[in-house]
C-alpha positions in Angstrom: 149.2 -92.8 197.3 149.2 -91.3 194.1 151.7 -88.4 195.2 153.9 -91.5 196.1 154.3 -92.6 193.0 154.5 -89.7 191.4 158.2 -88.6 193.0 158.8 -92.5 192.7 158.4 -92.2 189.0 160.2 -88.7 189.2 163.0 -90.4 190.7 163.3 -93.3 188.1 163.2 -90.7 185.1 165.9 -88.6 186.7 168.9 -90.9 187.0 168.1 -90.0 191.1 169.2 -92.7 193.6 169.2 -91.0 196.8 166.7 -89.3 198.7 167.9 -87.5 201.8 166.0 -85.9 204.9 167.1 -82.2 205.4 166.1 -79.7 208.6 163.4 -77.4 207.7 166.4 -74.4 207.8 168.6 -76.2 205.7 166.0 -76.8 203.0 164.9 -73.4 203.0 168.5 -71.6 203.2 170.0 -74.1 200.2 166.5 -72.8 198.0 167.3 -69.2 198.6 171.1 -69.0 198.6 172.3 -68.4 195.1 174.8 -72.0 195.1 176.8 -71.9 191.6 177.6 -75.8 192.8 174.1 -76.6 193.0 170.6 -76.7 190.8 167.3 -76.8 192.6 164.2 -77.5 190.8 160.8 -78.1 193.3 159.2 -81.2 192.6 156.2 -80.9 194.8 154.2 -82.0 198.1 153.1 -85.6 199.2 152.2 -86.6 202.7 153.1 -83.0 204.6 156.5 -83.4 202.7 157.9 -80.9 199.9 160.7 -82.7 197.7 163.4 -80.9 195.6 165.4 -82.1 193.3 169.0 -81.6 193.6 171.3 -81.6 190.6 175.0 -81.0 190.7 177.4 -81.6 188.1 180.0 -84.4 187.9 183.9 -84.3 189.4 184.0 -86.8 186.8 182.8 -88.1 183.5 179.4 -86.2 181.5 176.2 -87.3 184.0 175.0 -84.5 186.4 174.6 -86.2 189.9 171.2 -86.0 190.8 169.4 -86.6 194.4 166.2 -85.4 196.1 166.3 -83.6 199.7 162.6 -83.2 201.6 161.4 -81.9 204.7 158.4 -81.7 206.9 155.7 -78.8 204.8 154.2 -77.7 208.6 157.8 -76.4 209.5 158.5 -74.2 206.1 157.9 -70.6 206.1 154.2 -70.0 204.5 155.2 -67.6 202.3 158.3 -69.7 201.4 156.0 -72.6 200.2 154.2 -70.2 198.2 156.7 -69.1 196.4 157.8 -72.7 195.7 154.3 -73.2 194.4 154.6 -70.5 192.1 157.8 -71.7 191.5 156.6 -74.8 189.4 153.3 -73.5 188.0 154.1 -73.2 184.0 154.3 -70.0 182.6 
């Protein structure tokens, strides 16, 4: 529960309004290819999910677009998760 409303508070502090399933493969190949469309930051785990934060920015106006794509954890490539744990530890 309190992983819930953690990425539901994420989602309110970053503008987000969309939250879309992705296939483990997807999630894993938009991480690792270098996009220059596309930001990824990893926001975490909660429930056997791992959420990303998307951010792209705008055909139009100054506001980057923002959404959040997640997938099932159990699917990911363990070393792959590590690495997106390392990924948000602060340096």
């Amino acid at each position: 529960m309190k992983k819930a409303t953690i990425l539901l508070l994420a989602m309110a502090l970053t503008g987000c309004s969309s939250i879309h399933k992705v296939t483990p493969e997807k999630f894993q190949t938009d991480l690792q290819v270098v996009n220059s469309f596309y930001w990824y930051e990893y926001i975490g785990q909660a429930d056997g999910k791992a959420y990303v934060l998307r951010k792209r920015p705008p055909l139009i106006g100054k506001e980057m677009k923002q959404d959040i794509i997640f997938t099932e954890v159990r699917a990911l490539n363990p070393a792959f998760l590590r690495q997106l744990e390392e990924s948000k530890k602060p340096k």
